[in-house]
N, C-alpha and C positions, 0 to 999 in steps of 0.2 A: 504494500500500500504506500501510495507516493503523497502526501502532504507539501500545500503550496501556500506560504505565508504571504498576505501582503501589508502593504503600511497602511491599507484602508481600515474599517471599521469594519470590515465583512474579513471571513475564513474562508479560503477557497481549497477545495479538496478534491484531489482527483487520488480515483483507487484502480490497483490492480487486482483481478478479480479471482476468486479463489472457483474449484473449479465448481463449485453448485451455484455461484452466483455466475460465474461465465455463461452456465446453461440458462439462467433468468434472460441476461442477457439476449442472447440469442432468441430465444422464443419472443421476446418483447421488440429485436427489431425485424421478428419475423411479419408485424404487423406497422408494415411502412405506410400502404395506403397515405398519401397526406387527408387529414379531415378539417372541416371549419374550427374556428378557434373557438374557445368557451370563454367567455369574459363575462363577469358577476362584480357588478358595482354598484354601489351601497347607494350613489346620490340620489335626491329627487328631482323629479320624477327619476322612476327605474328603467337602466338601461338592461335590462337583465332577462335573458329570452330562456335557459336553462336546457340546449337541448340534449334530447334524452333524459332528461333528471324531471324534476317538481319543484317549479317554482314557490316561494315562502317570502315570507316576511315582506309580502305586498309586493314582492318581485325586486326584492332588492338581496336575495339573498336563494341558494339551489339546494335542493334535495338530491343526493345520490347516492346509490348500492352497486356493487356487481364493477366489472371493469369495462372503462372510456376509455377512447383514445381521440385526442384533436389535434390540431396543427399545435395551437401553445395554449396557456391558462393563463391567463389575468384576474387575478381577485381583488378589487381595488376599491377604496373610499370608503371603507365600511364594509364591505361583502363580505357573505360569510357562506360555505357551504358545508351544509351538518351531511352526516352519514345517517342511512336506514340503518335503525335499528333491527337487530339479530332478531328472526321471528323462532327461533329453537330449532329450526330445520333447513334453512337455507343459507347453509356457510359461505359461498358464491356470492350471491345481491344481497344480501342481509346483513349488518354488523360490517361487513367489510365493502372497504372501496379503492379500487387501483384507479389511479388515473395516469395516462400516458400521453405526452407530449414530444411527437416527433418531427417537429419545427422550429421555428422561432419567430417571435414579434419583427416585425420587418423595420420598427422604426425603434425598438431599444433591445432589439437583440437577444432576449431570455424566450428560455422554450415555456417555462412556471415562472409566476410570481404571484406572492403574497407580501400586497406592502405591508406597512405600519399598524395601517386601521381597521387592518381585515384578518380572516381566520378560514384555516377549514378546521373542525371539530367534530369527531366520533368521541365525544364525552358521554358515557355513559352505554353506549351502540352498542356494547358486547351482549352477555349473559345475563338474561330481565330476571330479575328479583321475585320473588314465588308470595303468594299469602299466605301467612301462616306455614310456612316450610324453609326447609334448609336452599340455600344460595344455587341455583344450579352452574354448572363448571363444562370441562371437558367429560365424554364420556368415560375414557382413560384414564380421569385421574377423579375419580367420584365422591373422595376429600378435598375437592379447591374449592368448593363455593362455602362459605360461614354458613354454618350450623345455626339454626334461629328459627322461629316459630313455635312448634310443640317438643322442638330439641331443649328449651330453656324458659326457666323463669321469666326471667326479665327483660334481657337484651343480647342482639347476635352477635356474633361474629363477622369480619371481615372477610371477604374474597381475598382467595388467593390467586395470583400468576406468577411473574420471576422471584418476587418475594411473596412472604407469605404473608395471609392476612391478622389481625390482630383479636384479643381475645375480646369479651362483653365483662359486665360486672351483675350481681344480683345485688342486692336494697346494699347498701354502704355504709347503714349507721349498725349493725348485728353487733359483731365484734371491735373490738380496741377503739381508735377513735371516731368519729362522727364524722369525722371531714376526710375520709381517707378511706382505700379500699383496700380490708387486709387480706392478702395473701396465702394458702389460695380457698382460704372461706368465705370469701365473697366474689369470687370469681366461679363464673357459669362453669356448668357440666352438659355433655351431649345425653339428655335422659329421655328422649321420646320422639318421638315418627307422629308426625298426620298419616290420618286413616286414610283408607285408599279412594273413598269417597271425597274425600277433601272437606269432611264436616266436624271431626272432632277430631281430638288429639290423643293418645294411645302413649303409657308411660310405657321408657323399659330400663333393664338394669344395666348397672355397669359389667361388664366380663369381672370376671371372679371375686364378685363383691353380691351381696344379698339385695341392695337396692343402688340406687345413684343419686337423682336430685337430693337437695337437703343442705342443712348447716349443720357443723359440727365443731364443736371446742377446740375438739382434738384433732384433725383427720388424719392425721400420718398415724394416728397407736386407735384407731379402730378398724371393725370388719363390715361397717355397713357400707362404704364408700361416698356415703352425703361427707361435701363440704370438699373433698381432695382437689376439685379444677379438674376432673377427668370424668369420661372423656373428652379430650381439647375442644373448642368451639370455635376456633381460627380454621380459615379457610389456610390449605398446604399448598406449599410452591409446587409451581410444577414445569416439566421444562417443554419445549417443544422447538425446531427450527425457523431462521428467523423467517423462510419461504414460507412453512406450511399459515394455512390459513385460520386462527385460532384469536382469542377474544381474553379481556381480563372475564375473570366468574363473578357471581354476583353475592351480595351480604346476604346474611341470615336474618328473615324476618324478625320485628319484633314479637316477647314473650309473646304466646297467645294461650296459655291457661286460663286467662281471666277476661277471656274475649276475642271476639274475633271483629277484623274494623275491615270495613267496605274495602278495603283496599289497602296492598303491600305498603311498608316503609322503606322495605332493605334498596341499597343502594346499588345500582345495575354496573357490571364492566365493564371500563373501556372499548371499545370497536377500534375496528382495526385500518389504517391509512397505507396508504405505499403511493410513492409519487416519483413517476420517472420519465426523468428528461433526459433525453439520449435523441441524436440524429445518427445515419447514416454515414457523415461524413464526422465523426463525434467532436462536433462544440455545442452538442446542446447544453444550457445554464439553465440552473433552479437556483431562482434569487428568495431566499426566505425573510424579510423585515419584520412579518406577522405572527400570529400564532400558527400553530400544524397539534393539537393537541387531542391525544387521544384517554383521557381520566377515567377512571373510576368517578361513580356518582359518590357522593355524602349518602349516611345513612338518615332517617327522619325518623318521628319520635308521636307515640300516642298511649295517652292512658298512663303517662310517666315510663312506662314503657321504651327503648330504643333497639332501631336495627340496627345491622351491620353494613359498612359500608364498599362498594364494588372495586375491585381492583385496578389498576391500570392498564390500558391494550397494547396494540403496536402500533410502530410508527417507523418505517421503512422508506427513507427519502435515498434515491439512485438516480442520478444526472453525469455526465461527461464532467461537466463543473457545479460542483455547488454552492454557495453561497450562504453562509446564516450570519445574519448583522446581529450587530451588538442587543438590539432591541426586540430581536427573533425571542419567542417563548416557544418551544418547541417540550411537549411532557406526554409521560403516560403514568402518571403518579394516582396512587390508590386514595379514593376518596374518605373526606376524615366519617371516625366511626357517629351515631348518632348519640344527640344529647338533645336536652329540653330546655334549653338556654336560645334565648332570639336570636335568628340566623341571619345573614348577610342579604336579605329578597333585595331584588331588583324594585322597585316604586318607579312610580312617575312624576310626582310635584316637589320637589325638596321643600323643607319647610314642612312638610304635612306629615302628619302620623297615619295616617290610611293604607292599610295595609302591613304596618308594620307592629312590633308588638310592644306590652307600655313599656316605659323608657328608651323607646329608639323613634327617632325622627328620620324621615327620606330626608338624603343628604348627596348631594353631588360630590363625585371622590375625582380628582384626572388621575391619568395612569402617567407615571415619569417620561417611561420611553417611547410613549405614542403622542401624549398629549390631549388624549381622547378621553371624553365627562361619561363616567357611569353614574348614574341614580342607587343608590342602595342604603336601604335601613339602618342605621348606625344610633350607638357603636353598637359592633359587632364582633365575631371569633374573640369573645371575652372568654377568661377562666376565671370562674368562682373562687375565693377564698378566703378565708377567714383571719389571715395577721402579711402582713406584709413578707412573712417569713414562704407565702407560698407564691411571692409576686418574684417572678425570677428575672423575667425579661428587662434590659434598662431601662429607666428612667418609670417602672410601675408601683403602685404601695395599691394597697388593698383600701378600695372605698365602696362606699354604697352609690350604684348610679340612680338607684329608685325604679319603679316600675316591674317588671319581670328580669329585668338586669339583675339585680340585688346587689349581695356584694362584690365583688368583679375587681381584677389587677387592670388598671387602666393609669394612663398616663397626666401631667398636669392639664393636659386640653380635654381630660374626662373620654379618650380617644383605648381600647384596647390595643392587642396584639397584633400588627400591622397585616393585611390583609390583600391579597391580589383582588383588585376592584374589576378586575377584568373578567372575572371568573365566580358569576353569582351564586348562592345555594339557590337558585329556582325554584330545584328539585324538592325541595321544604315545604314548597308555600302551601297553606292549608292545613297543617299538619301542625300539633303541640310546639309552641316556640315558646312558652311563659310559665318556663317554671325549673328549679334550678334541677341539677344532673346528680340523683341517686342510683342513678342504673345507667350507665355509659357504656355503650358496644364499639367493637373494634373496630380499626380502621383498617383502609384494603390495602393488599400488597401492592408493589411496585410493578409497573409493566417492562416493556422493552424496547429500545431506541436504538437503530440505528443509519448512523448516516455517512 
Protein backbone atom coordinates (compact mmCIF):
# COMPACT_ATOMS: atom_id res chain seq x y z
CA UNK A 1 0.00 0.00 0.00
CA UNK A 2 1.41 3.22 -1.25
CA UNK A 3 0.52 6.55 0.90
CA UNK A 4 0.76 10.04 -0.75
CA UNK A 5 1.11 13.01 1.64
CA UNK A 6 0.32 16.56 0.62
CA UNK A 7 0.78 20.12 2.20
CA UNK A 8 -3.02 20.50 1.68
CA UNK A 9 -5.79 19.93 4.39
CA UNK A 10 -6.92 16.61 2.52
CA UNK A 11 -4.98 12.89 2.75
CA UNK A 12 -4.46 11.52 -0.45
CA UNK A 13 -4.12 7.73 -0.61
CA UNK A 14 -3.44 5.56 -3.36
CA UNK A 15 -3.39 1.46 -2.54
CA UNK A 16 -1.91 -1.57 -3.82
CA UNK A 17 -4.28 -4.16 -3.85
CA UNK A 18 -4.16 -7.38 -2.20
CA UNK A 19 -5.32 -10.02 -4.07
CA UNK A 20 -9.39 -10.23 -2.84
CA UNK A 21 -9.57 -6.62 -3.25
CA UNK A 22 -7.69 -6.95 -6.88
CA UNK A 23 -10.61 -9.32 -7.69
CA UNK A 24 -13.28 -6.28 -6.23
CA UNK A 25 -11.53 -4.42 -8.48
CA UNK A 26 -11.84 -6.07 -11.47
CA UNK A 27 -15.42 -7.02 -11.38
CA UNK A 28 -16.22 -3.25 -10.57
CA UNK A 29 -14.46 -2.05 -13.66
CA UNK A 30 -16.15 -4.96 -15.25
CA UNK A 31 -19.09 -2.40 -15.36
CA UNK A 32 -17.78 0.45 -17.40
CA UNK A 33 -20.90 1.34 -19.23
CA UNK A 34 -20.54 5.23 -18.66
CA UNK A 35 -24.07 6.21 -16.90
CA UNK A 36 -25.76 9.94 -16.08
CA UNK A 37 -24.33 11.46 -13.02
CA UNK A 38 -26.31 11.47 -9.62
CA UNK A 39 -26.11 14.93 -8.17
CA UNK A 40 -28.35 15.52 -4.70
CA UNK A 41 -28.27 19.00 -3.59
CA UNK A 42 -29.64 20.26 -0.52
CA UNK A 43 -30.62 24.04 -1.96
CA UNK A 44 -34.06 25.53 -2.50
CA UNK A 45 -35.96 24.93 -4.51
CA UNK A 46 -34.53 21.07 -5.10
CA UNK A 47 -32.32 20.35 -7.77
CA UNK A 48 -32.41 16.64 -6.97
CA UNK A 49 -34.14 14.08 -9.49
CA UNK A 50 -32.77 10.73 -7.56
CA UNK A 51 -32.52 8.30 -10.29
CA UNK A 52 -33.13 4.83 -9.42
CA UNK A 53 -33.24 5.70 -5.77
CA UNK A 54 -36.60 7.72 -3.61
CA UNK A 55 -36.56 10.99 -3.44
CA UNK A 56 -36.81 12.41 0.41
CA UNK A 57 -36.71 15.30 2.33
CA UNK A 58 -38.86 17.21 -0.35
CA UNK A 59 -36.23 16.28 -2.86
CA UNK A 60 -33.58 17.70 -1.47
CA UNK A 61 -32.10 14.62 -0.32
CA UNK A 62 -32.20 10.30 -2.08
CA UNK A 63 -33.02 7.15 -0.81
CA UNK A 64 -30.87 4.06 -1.86
CA UNK A 65 -30.38 0.19 -1.43
CA UNK A 66 -28.67 -2.43 -3.72
CA UNK A 67 -25.66 -1.21 -6.12
CA UNK A 68 -25.43 2.06 -8.66
CA UNK A 69 -23.35 2.90 -10.97
CA UNK A 70 -23.20 6.63 -12.65
CA UNK A 71 -20.63 8.77 -14.51
CA UNK A 72 -19.63 10.79 -10.93
CA UNK A 73 -21.63 11.78 -7.54
CA UNK A 74 -22.10 15.03 -6.35
CA UNK A 75 -23.76 15.54 -2.81
CA UNK A 76 -23.66 19.14 -2.31
CA UNK A 77 -25.35 22.12 -0.12
CA UNK A 78 -26.88 20.10 2.34
CA UNK A 79 -27.80 16.66 0.52
CA UNK A 80 -27.97 13.82 2.04
CA UNK A 81 -28.51 10.31 0.84
CA UNK A 82 -29.79 7.74 3.75
CA UNK A 83 -29.48 3.90 2.96
CA UNK A 84 -32.67 1.38 2.82
CA UNK A 85 -33.00 -0.13 5.75
CA UNK A 86 -32.18 -4.12 6.01
CA UNK A 87 -35.73 -5.78 5.65
CA UNK A 88 -34.16 -9.39 7.44
CA UNK A 89 -33.93 -10.88 4.00
CA UNK A 90 -32.46 -8.97 1.44
CA UNK A 91 -28.80 -8.43 2.04
CA UNK A 92 -28.35 -7.06 -1.73
CA UNK A 93 -30.85 -3.72 -1.63
CA UNK A 94 -31.45 -3.61 1.84
CA UNK A 95 -29.08 -2.33 4.65
CA UNK A 96 -26.50 -2.00 2.06
CA UNK A 97 -25.57 0.26 -0.75
CA UNK A 98 -22.55 0.34 -3.34
CA UNK A 99 -22.29 3.15 -5.27
CA UNK A 100 -19.84 3.20 -8.23
CA UNK A 101 -18.55 6.02 -10.10
CA UNK A 102 -16.67 5.41 -13.24
CA UNK A 103 -16.12 9.13 -14.56
CA UNK A 104 -15.40 12.25 -13.58
CA UNK A 105 -17.10 15.86 -13.18
CA UNK A 106 -15.99 17.58 -16.24
CA UNK A 107 -15.42 20.97 -14.65
CA UNK A 108 -13.79 19.91 -11.02
CA UNK A 109 -12.55 16.66 -11.92
CA UNK A 110 -13.70 14.08 -8.82
CA UNK A 111 -15.55 10.97 -9.93
CA UNK A 112 -17.51 11.26 -5.78
CA UNK A 113 -17.90 14.18 -3.66
CA UNK A 114 -19.34 14.88 -0.49
CA UNK A 115 -18.79 18.52 0.43
CA UNK A 116 -18.86 20.04 3.92
CA UNK A 117 -22.66 20.31 4.35
CA UNK A 118 -23.75 17.04 3.02
CA UNK A 119 -23.80 13.22 4.14
CA UNK A 120 -24.45 9.89 2.93
CA UNK A 121 -25.71 7.94 6.11
CA UNK A 122 -26.63 4.11 6.73
CA UNK A 123 -27.15 5.18 10.52
CA UNK A 124 -28.95 2.67 11.97
CA UNK A 125 -29.79 0.55 8.11
CA UNK A 126 -28.31 -2.71 9.58
CA UNK A 127 -30.03 -5.31 11.90
CA UNK A 128 -33.83 -3.66 13.18
CA UNK A 129 -34.27 -4.17 16.67
CA UNK A 130 -37.00 -6.97 17.69
CA UNK A 131 -40.06 -6.16 20.45
CA UNK A 132 -39.67 -7.43 23.28
CA UNK A 133 -36.80 -9.92 22.05
CA UNK A 134 -33.19 -10.26 21.82
CA UNK A 135 -31.07 -7.98 19.05
CA UNK A 136 -31.12 -9.84 16.00
CA UNK A 137 -27.30 -10.24 14.27
CA UNK A 138 -25.69 -12.45 11.67
CA UNK A 139 -27.14 -15.92 11.36
CA UNK A 140 -23.42 -17.38 12.04
CA UNK A 141 -22.92 -15.68 14.95
CA UNK A 142 -26.42 -15.89 16.97
CA UNK A 143 -24.75 -14.18 20.11
CA UNK A 144 -24.13 -10.51 18.31
CA UNK A 145 -27.30 -9.00 18.63
CA UNK A 146 -27.80 -7.76 22.86
CA UNK A 147 -29.83 -9.93 24.78
CA UNK A 148 -33.19 -7.72 25.86
CA UNK A 149 -36.71 -8.09 26.16
CA UNK A 150 -37.83 -11.36 28.04
CA UNK A 151 -33.97 -12.08 28.36
CA UNK A 152 -33.84 -9.39 31.29
CA UNK A 153 -35.27 -7.26 33.84
CA UNK A 154 -34.79 -4.03 33.02
CA UNK A 155 -32.49 -3.05 30.22
CA UNK A 156 -30.40 -4.77 27.00
CA UNK A 157 -27.75 -5.06 25.99
CA UNK A 158 -25.66 -3.69 23.01
CA UNK A 159 -25.20 -5.12 19.60
CA UNK A 160 -22.26 -6.43 18.67
CA UNK A 161 -19.98 -6.31 15.23
CA UNK A 162 -15.81 -5.77 15.28
CA UNK A 163 -16.34 -4.85 18.97
CA UNK A 164 -18.56 -6.12 21.15
CA UNK A 165 -21.45 -4.77 22.59
CA UNK A 166 -21.91 -3.47 26.13
CA UNK A 167 -23.65 -4.92 29.16
CA UNK A 168 -27.47 -3.28 30.79
CA UNK A 169 -27.88 -2.79 34.42
CA UNK A 170 -31.04 -3.84 36.63
CA UNK A 171 -32.72 -1.19 39.59
CA UNK A 172 -29.04 0.53 40.94
CA UNK A 173 -30.19 1.42 44.28
CA UNK A 174 -30.20 -2.85 45.66
CA UNK A 175 -26.80 -3.07 46.93
CA UNK A 176 -23.96 -0.63 48.25
CA UNK A 177 -24.51 2.74 47.02
CA UNK A 178 -27.59 4.40 45.50
CA UNK A 179 -25.76 6.38 42.81
CA UNK A 180 -23.76 3.57 41.50
CA UNK A 181 -24.18 0.03 39.80
CA UNK A 182 -22.50 -2.70 41.96
CA UNK A 183 -20.82 -5.23 40.36
CA UNK A 184 -22.07 -7.81 39.17
CA UNK A 185 -25.59 -7.77 41.26
CA UNK A 186 -26.97 -5.27 39.48
CA UNK A 187 -25.95 -6.01 36.26
CA UNK A 188 -28.51 -8.10 33.92
CA UNK A 189 -28.57 -11.82 33.38
CA UNK A 190 -29.78 -13.61 29.85
CA UNK A 191 -32.94 -15.41 32.00
CA UNK A 192 -35.63 -15.84 29.38
CA UNK A 193 -36.87 -16.34 25.50
CA UNK A 194 -40.39 -14.62 24.05
CA UNK A 195 -42.61 -17.29 23.22
CA UNK A 196 -42.80 -18.30 19.99
CA UNK A 197 -46.10 -16.53 19.43
CA UNK A 198 -44.41 -13.36 20.25
CA UNK A 199 -47.12 -12.64 23.23
CA UNK A 200 -45.45 -13.45 26.49
CA UNK A 201 -42.37 -14.03 27.90
CA UNK A 202 -41.03 -17.68 29.15
CA UNK A 203 -38.32 -17.71 32.03
CA UNK A 204 -35.28 -20.02 31.81
CA UNK A 205 -32.24 -21.16 33.96
CA UNK A 206 -28.85 -20.48 33.83
CA UNK A 207 -26.65 -23.80 32.74
CA UNK A 208 -25.62 -25.45 35.83
CA UNK A 209 -27.40 -23.33 38.26
CA UNK A 210 -31.08 -24.05 39.80
CA UNK A 211 -32.51 -20.79 38.42
CA UNK A 212 -30.98 -17.40 36.89
CA UNK A 213 -32.68 -13.93 37.13
CA UNK A 214 -32.51 -12.46 40.73
CA UNK A 215 -30.29 -10.56 43.28
CA UNK A 216 -28.10 -11.88 45.59
CA UNK A 217 -25.64 -10.63 48.44
CA UNK A 218 -23.46 -13.05 47.61
CA UNK A 219 -23.25 -14.52 44.10
CA UNK A 220 -19.98 -15.91 43.80
CA UNK A 221 -20.59 -18.47 47.22
CA UNK A 222 -24.04 -19.40 46.09
CA UNK A 223 -25.89 -22.28 43.85
CA UNK A 224 -28.84 -20.50 42.65
CA UNK A 225 -27.12 -18.27 40.11
CA UNK A 226 -29.43 -14.95 40.66
CA UNK A 227 -27.36 -11.92 40.86
CA UNK A 228 -23.70 -13.42 39.04
CA UNK A 229 -24.10 -11.14 35.42
CA UNK A 230 -24.41 -14.42 33.67
CA UNK A 231 -25.52 -15.22 31.21
CA UNK A 232 -23.61 -12.11 29.42
CA UNK A 233 -26.37 -9.75 27.86
CA UNK A 234 -23.63 -7.90 25.56
CA UNK A 235 -24.03 -8.58 22.06
CA UNK A 236 -20.28 -10.64 20.94
CA UNK A 237 -17.98 -9.44 18.39
CA UNK A 238 -18.00 -11.20 15.56
CA UNK A 239 -15.71 -11.01 12.43
CA UNK A 240 -16.42 -11.26 9.00
CA UNK A 241 -14.41 -9.93 5.45
CA UNK A 242 -14.37 -6.44 4.67
CA UNK A 243 -16.04 -7.60 0.90
CA UNK A 244 -18.66 -9.86 2.28
CA UNK A 245 -21.81 -8.05 2.79
CA UNK A 246 -22.99 -7.83 6.54
CA UNK A 247 -24.54 -5.16 8.91
CA UNK A 248 -23.80 -3.83 12.70
CA UNK A 249 -26.79 -6.28 14.98
CA UNK A 250 -29.11 -4.63 16.79
CA UNK A 251 -29.77 -3.97 20.82
CA UNK A 252 -31.65 -5.94 23.12
CA UNK A 253 -35.01 -4.61 23.79
CA UNK A 254 -36.01 -3.01 26.77
CA UNK A 255 -37.09 -5.31 30.01
CA UNK A 256 -40.46 -6.48 29.02
CA UNK A 257 -41.68 -8.53 32.23
CA UNK A 258 -43.69 -5.73 33.24
CA UNK A 259 -45.04 -4.89 29.90
CA UNK A 260 -45.00 -4.96 26.62
CA UNK A 261 -45.01 -1.19 24.64
CA UNK A 262 -46.45 -0.77 21.04
CA UNK A 263 -43.27 -0.62 19.88
CA UNK A 264 -39.32 -1.71 20.18
CA UNK A 265 -36.68 0.65 21.98
CA UNK A 266 -33.44 -1.21 21.12
CA UNK A 267 -31.29 0.43 18.82
CA UNK A 268 -30.84 -0.85 15.11
CA UNK A 269 -27.18 -1.45 13.34
CA UNK A 270 -25.27 0.28 11.34
CA UNK A 271 -25.84 -0.58 7.30
CA UNK A 272 -23.59 -0.87 5.24
CA UNK A 273 -21.77 1.93 2.55
CA UNK A 274 -19.00 1.09 -0.19
CA UNK A 275 -18.02 3.95 -2.44
CA UNK A 276 -15.82 3.51 -5.50
CA UNK A 277 -14.31 5.65 -7.78
CA UNK A 278 -12.05 4.16 -10.16
CA UNK A 279 -11.92 4.80 -14.10
CA UNK A 280 -10.57 2.88 -16.75
CA UNK A 281 -7.78 4.94 -17.26
CA UNK A 282 -7.27 5.03 -13.05
CA UNK A 283 -7.56 8.97 -11.89
CA UNK A 284 -10.77 8.44 -10.61
CA UNK A 285 -10.93 10.91 -7.14
CA UNK A 286 -13.35 10.48 -4.18
CA UNK A 287 -13.15 13.88 -2.60
CA UNK A 288 -14.65 13.37 1.05
CA UNK A 289 -15.26 17.05 3.01
CA UNK A 290 -18.73 15.54 4.52
CA UNK A 291 -19.99 12.90 6.52
CA UNK A 292 -19.88 8.93 4.97
CA UNK A 293 -21.38 7.55 8.31
CA UNK A 294 -22.56 4.37 8.98
CA UNK A 295 -23.65 4.05 13.23
CA UNK A 296 -25.37 2.17 15.33
CA UNK A 297 -28.63 3.66 16.55
CA UNK A 298 -28.82 4.83 20.55
CA UNK A 299 -30.93 2.67 22.57
CA UNK A 300 -34.46 4.57 23.93
CA UNK A 301 -36.17 4.05 27.16
CA UNK A 302 -39.97 3.25 28.53
CA UNK A 303 -41.43 2.53 31.73
CA UNK A 304 -37.98 3.48 33.29
CA UNK A 305 -37.04 0.76 31.41
CA UNK A 306 -33.91 0.80 28.73
CA UNK A 307 -32.73 -0.98 25.43
CA UNK A 308 -29.66 -1.72 24.04
CA UNK A 309 -28.09 0.07 21.64
CA UNK A 310 -27.15 -1.20 17.60
CA UNK A 311 -23.62 -1.51 16.71
CA UNK A 312 -21.77 0.18 14.03
CA UNK A 313 -21.67 -1.13 10.07
CA UNK A 314 -19.22 -0.79 7.26
CA UNK A 315 -17.85 1.76 5.57
CA UNK A 316 -15.64 0.68 2.50
CA UNK A 317 -14.41 3.83 0.42
CA UNK A 318 -12.12 2.57 -2.81
CA UNK A 319 -11.05 5.26 -5.47
CA UNK A 320 -7.64 5.52 -7.73
CA UNK A 321 -7.24 8.64 -5.23
CA UNK A 322 -8.89 9.41 -2.34
CA UNK A 323 -9.27 12.32 -0.53
CA UNK A 324 -10.77 12.95 3.28
CA UNK A 325 -10.29 16.69 4.49
CA UNK A 326 -9.79 17.68 7.63
CA UNK A 327 -13.52 18.35 8.24
CA UNK A 328 -14.51 14.79 6.77
CA UNK A 329 -16.44 12.69 9.68
CA UNK A 330 -16.40 9.44 8.30
CA UNK A 331 -17.78 6.53 11.41
CA UNK A 332 -19.21 3.27 12.01
CA UNK A 333 -19.27 3.79 15.83
CA UNK A 334 -22.00 1.65 18.07
CA UNK A 335 -24.78 3.68 19.37
CA UNK A 336 -24.75 4.83 23.03
CA UNK A 337 -26.73 2.36 25.38
CA UNK A 338 -30.39 3.76 26.56
CA UNK A 339 -31.11 5.82 29.57
CA UNK A 340 -34.15 8.09 30.63
CA UNK A 341 -32.38 11.28 30.95
CA UNK A 342 -33.59 14.09 27.89
CA UNK A 343 -31.88 13.29 24.67
CA UNK A 344 -30.28 15.51 22.13
CA UNK A 345 -34.01 15.67 19.52
CA UNK A 346 -33.78 17.68 16.78
CA UNK A 347 -36.72 20.97 17.31
CA UNK A 348 -37.44 23.40 15.14
CA UNK A 349 -37.98 27.06 16.85
CA UNK A 350 -34.87 27.72 19.31
CA UNK A 351 -36.14 29.45 22.16
CA UNK A 352 -39.07 27.19 22.45
CA UNK A 353 -39.52 24.16 24.63
CA UNK A 354 -41.98 22.11 22.39
CA UNK A 355 -40.97 19.09 21.85
CA UNK A 356 -38.23 18.84 24.07
CA UNK A 357 -38.33 17.62 27.64
CA UNK A 358 -38.54 20.03 31.18
CA UNK A 359 -35.30 21.76 31.55
CA UNK A 360 -34.12 21.79 27.82
CA UNK A 361 -34.97 24.53 25.58
CA UNK A 362 -34.59 24.16 21.31
CA UNK A 363 -31.25 25.63 20.87
CA UNK A 364 -29.26 26.32 17.61
CA UNK A 365 -25.74 24.59 18.01
CA UNK A 366 -23.05 25.32 14.57
CA UNK A 367 -20.96 22.56 13.84
CA UNK A 368 -16.96 23.99 14.00
CA UNK A 369 -15.93 22.28 10.62
CA UNK A 370 -18.90 22.89 8.45
CA UNK A 371 -20.36 25.82 9.88
CA UNK A 372 -23.69 24.46 9.59
CA UNK A 373 -26.83 25.50 12.52
CA UNK A 374 -28.46 22.39 13.81
CA UNK A 375 -31.66 22.85 16.01
CA UNK A 376 -31.56 20.46 19.05
CA UNK A 377 -33.00 20.34 22.78
CA UNK A 378 -30.20 21.28 25.06
CA UNK A 379 -28.58 20.80 27.37
CA UNK A 380 -28.14 17.42 26.59
CA UNK A 381 -25.68 13.93 26.73
CA UNK A 382 -25.69 15.08 30.45
CA UNK A 383 -24.48 12.52 33.36
CA UNK A 384 -26.30 12.58 36.54
CA UNK A 385 -24.41 12.87 39.64
CA UNK A 386 -24.53 13.42 42.94
CA UNK A 387 -20.89 15.52 44.24
CA UNK A 388 -18.62 16.92 41.94
CA UNK A 389 -16.59 13.97 42.78
CA UNK A 390 -18.50 12.16 39.61
CA UNK A 391 -18.12 15.28 37.37
CA UNK A 392 -14.90 14.03 35.48
CA UNK A 393 -14.99 15.99 32.29
CA UNK A 394 -13.13 19.69 32.49
CA UNK A 395 -14.35 22.59 33.46
CA UNK A 396 -17.84 20.36 35.14
CA UNK A 397 -19.14 20.26 39.01
CA UNK A 398 -22.37 18.62 39.61
CA UNK A 399 -25.45 21.01 39.73
CA UNK A 400 -29.19 20.90 39.58
CA UNK A 401 -30.30 22.12 35.96
CA UNK A 402 -34.05 21.73 37.06
CA UNK A 403 -36.80 20.01 35.00
CA UNK A 404 -36.19 16.37 34.18
CA UNK A 405 -32.36 17.21 33.97
CA UNK A 406 -32.00 17.08 37.66
CA UNK A 407 -28.67 16.90 38.91
CA UNK A 408 -26.28 16.71 35.86
CA UNK A 409 -22.18 17.49 35.44
CA UNK A 410 -22.54 20.60 33.36
CA UNK A 411 -20.37 23.26 32.76
CA UNK A 412 -20.35 27.31 33.98
CA UNK A 413 -22.70 28.20 30.79
CA UNK A 414 -25.05 25.39 32.60
CA UNK A 415 -23.95 23.57 28.99
CA UNK A 416 -23.12 19.23 29.42
CA UNK A 417 -20.60 16.91 27.98
CA UNK A 418 -19.95 18.34 24.41
CA UNK A 419 -22.00 16.66 21.99
CA UNK A 420 -21.62 16.05 17.97
CA UNK A 421 -24.61 18.41 16.87
CA UNK A 422 -24.42 16.82 13.76
CA UNK A 423 -25.79 13.63 14.74
CA UNK A 424 -29.31 13.84 16.59
CA UNK A 425 -30.92 11.11 18.80
CA UNK A 426 -34.08 11.34 16.49
CA UNK A 427 -34.36 7.80 17.20
CA UNK A 428 -35.60 8.85 20.85
CA UNK A 429 -38.26 11.08 20.02
CA UNK A 430 -41.48 9.82 21.76
CA UNK A 431 -40.02 7.63 23.91
CA UNK A 432 -39.31 8.27 28.12
CA UNK A 433 -36.67 11.33 28.05
CA UNK A 434 -37.63 12.79 31.82
CA UNK A 435 -36.53 10.89 34.23
CA UNK A 436 -33.13 10.02 35.71
CA UNK A 437 -31.13 6.53 34.80
CA UNK A 438 -31.72 3.49 37.23
CA UNK A 439 -31.56 0.92 34.74
CA UNK A 440 -28.94 1.94 31.83
CA UNK A 441 -28.33 -0.73 28.89
CA UNK A 442 -25.29 -1.18 26.91
CA UNK A 443 -23.87 0.42 24.40
CA UNK A 444 -23.13 -1.06 20.76
CA UNK A 445 -19.81 -2.28 19.42
CA UNK A 446 -17.69 -0.70 17.02
CA UNK A 447 -18.14 -1.31 13.26
CA UNK A 448 -15.53 -1.34 10.48
CA UNK A 449 -13.70 1.35 8.20
CA UNK A 450 -11.81 1.08 5.68
CA UNK A 451 -10.39 3.34 3.38
Amino acid sequence: MVLKSSGSATKRVQRFWSAGLTFAWTFCLAWVAQAAPLIIDGTTPAQTSCPGGTPVNGGRGCQYGGVHEFDYIDIRNGGVLTVVDFDGTDRVNTGNLVLKATGRDPTNAFSIRVDITSRITAKGSGYQGKLCDDGPGPVGAPLAGGRGGCSVLDSGGGGGHFGRGGRGTKDCFVFGSSTSCEFPQEFEEDCGDLNGAGTACVNTTEPGFATCRGFAATPTNQTTGAGNGLPDVAGQAYYHHILDVDFGAAGGDKGCLDGFDSNPRAGDGGGRIVLFGATTTQNGVVDIAGRVVADGKRGCSSGNDSAGAGAGGVVLIIGDEVNIADTARVSAHGGRGGDSQPKCLPCTTPGSTTGCASGQTCTAYTEPASGKTYNLCGPCNCTPCSSNADCTFPGQTCKNLGGALGNVCANASNQCTPYDVGDDEAECSGTQNSGTCDDCAGGGGGGIINV
